[in-house]
C-alpha positions in Angstrom: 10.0 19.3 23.4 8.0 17.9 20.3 7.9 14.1 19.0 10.0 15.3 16.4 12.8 16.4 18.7 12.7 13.9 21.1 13.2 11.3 18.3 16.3 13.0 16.8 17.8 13.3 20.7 17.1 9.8 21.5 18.7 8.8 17.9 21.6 10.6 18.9 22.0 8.3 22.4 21.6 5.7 21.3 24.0 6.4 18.8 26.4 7.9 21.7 25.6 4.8 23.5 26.6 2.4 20.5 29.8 4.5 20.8 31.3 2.0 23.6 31.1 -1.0 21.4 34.0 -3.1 21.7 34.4 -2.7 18.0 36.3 0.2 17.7 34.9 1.0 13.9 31.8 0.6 15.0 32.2 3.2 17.3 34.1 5.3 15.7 31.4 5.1 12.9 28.4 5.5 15.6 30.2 8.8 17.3 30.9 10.4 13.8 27.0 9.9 13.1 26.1 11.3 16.3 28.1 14.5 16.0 26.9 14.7 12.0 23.4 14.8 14.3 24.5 17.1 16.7 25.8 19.7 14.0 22.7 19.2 11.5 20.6 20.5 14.5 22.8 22.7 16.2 22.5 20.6 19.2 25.6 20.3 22.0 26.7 17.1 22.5 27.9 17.2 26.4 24.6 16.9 27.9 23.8 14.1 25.6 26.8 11.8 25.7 27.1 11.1 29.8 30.4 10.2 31.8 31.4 7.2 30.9 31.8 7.9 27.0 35.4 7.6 26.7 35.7 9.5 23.4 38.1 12.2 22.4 38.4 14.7 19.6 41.7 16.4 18.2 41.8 19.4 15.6 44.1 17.5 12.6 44.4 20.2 9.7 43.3 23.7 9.9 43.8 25.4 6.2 42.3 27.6 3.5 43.7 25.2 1.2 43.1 21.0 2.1 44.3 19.1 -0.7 42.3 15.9 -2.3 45.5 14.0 -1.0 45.5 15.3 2.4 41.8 14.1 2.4 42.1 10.6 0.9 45.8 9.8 3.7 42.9 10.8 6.2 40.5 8.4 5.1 42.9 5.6 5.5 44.6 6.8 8.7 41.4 6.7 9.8 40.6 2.8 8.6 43.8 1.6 10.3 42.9 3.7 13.5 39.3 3.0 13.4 39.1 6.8 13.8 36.3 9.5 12.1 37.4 12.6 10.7 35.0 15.2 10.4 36.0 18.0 7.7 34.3 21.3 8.7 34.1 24.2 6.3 33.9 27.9 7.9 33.8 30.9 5.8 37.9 31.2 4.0 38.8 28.1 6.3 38.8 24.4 6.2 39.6 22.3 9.5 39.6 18.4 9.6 38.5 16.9 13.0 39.5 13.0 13.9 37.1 11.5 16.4 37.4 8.7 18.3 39.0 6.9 21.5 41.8 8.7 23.3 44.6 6.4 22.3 43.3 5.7 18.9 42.8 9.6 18.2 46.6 9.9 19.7 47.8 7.5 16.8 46.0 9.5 14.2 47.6 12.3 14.7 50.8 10.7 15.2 50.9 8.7 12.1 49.7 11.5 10.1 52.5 14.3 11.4 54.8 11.5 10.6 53.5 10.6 7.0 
């Protein structure tokens, strides 16, 4: 492994690491930087992350078509869950990711089916 790599992975612990805060938005803002990481370097993030990262990930919106709305109920879902979505773009398909901890991803989803 060279310098350059070894810098990016221990980045992305420490990151994982910062993950556990007791601040939940700090968290949630550390994780989504870490998988941003992970996916700008085609790294997996299992070996990385270690068992006692109590972080969860739930598929929110799968669609050709996401609206600008859809998007901006998202971003403040996300505030008042101190949750991360993550929108990822594959080739005809959009999907929307919310990252964070179990029961906060859980509310996310909740409160967005519902609204």
């Amino acid at each position: 492994m060279n310098p350059e790599e070894e810098k990016i992975l221990n980045k992305i612990k420490k990151l994982f690491a910062l993950s556990e805060s007791p601040n939940e938005k700090e968290a949630a803002s550390a994780l989504n930087k870490a998988k941003v990481l992970l996916a700008k370097y085609g790294l997996e993030h299992s070996p990385l992350e270690g068992p006692s990262v109590n972080l969860t990930e739930r598929e929110l919106v799968r669609n050709t078509d996401i609206h600008d709305w859809q998007i901006k109920l998202i971003e403040c879902i996300g505030e008042s869950t101190y949750t991360e979505a993550i929108i990822e773009s594959f080739e005809k398909e959009r999907r929307i990711v919310i990252i964070g901890r179990r029961a906060n991803v859980l509310s996310a989803v909740n409160l967005y089916k519902y609204l």
